[in-house]
Each structure stands twice: as C-alpha cells, then as structure tokens.
C-alpha positions as CSV (number, residue, x, y, z in Angstrom):
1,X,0.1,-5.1,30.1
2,X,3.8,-5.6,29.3
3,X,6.5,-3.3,29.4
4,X,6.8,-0.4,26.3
5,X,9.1,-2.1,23.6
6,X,11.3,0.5,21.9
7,X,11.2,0.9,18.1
8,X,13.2,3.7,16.5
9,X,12.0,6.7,18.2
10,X,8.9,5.1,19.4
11,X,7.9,3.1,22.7
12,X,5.5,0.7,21.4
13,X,2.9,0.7,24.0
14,X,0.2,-2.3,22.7
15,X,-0.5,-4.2,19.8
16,X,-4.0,-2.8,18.4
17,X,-4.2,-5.3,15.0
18,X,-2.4,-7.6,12.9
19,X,-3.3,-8.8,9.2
20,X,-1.4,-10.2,6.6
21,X,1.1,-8.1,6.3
22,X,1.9,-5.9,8.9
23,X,0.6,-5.0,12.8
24,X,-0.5,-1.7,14.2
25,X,0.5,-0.4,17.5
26,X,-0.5,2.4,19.7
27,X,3.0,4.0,20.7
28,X,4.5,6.6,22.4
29,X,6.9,9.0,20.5
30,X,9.8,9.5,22.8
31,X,10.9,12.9,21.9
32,X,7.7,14.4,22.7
33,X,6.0,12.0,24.6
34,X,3.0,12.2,22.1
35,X,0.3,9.3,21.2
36,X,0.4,7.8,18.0
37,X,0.0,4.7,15.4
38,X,2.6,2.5,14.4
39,X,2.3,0.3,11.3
40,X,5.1,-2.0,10.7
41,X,5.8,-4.9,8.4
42,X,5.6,-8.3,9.7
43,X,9.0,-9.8,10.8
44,X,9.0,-12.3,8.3
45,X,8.0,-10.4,5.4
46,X,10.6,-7.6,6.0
47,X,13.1,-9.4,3.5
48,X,10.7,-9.7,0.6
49,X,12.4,-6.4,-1.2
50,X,9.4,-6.4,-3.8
51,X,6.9,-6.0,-0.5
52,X,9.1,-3.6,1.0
53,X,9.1,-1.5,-1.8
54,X,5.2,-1.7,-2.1
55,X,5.0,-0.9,2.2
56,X,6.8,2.6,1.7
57,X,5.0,3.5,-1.7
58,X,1.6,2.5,0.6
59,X,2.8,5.3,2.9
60,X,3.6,7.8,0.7
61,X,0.4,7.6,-0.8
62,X,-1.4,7.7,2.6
63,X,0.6,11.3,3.3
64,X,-0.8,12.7,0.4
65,X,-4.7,11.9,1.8
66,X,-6.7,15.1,3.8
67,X,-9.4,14.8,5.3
68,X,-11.2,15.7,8.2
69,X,-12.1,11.9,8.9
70,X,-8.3,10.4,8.6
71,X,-5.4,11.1,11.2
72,X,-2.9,12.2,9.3
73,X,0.5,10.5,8.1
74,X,3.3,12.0,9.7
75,X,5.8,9.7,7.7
76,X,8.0,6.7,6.9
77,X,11.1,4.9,7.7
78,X,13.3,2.3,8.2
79,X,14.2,0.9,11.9
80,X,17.4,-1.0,12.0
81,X,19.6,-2.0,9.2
82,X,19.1,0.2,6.8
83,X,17.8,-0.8,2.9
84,X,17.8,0.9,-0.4
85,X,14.5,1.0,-1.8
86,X,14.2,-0.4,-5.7
C-alpha cells in the first residue's frame, strides 16, 4: 500500500472506486483521526464549471438523505484554488 496522500483535511488512505466522474477513497480525517469516505471529482473534469456545479448540488442533496441504511453526509467543499459556484 502506498503512503497516505493528503487532501484538505483528509489523508487519503486507498482508492476504493472510480466511475465516470469522480473516485472514492477511504481516508483518514486528520483532526480527529476518524475513518471516512472521500468522493472527489476526476482531475480532468474539475474545470468543466457546469459539472462542478452539478458535483456540489449532488452533495447537498445527499446531506438531506436519513436513513438507517446510508452513512451519513457530513459535507462539501473545495480543496485548492478556490471557485465560485454558478
């Protein structure tokens, strides 16, 4: 396994999937050295403002879901240079 790669205030520990438009990774917060799920955009998709915009409304939606059955969505954010949405 390699080395934990550092994304905002996460360690991203391993990849667990990648589709079409973004990956998922099992990652460490830093702060409180809890487990968790990443989702992030694909690298080169992360200029496409349209998709961007569609990515965050995706996980505003997915905070809004409770259920006993889902992990819940503890937010949403920008690593790096920052963008205003549309």
């Amino acid at each position: 396994m390699s080395p934990p790669s550092p994304f905002g205030p996460y360690d991203l520990l391993e990849r667990v999937s990648v589709g079409g438009m973004a990956e998922i990774f099992r990652a460490r917060e830093r702060a409180t050295g809890a487990i968790c799920a990443v989702k992030r955009i694909l690298p080169e998709l992360v200029d496409d403002d349209e998709f961007v915009a569609m990515f965050h409304d995706e996980a505003r939606i997915a905070r809004l879901l409770d259920h006993p059955n889902l992990c819940p969505s503890l937010g949403e954010g920008t690593v790096g240079e920052e963008r205003s949405l549309p």
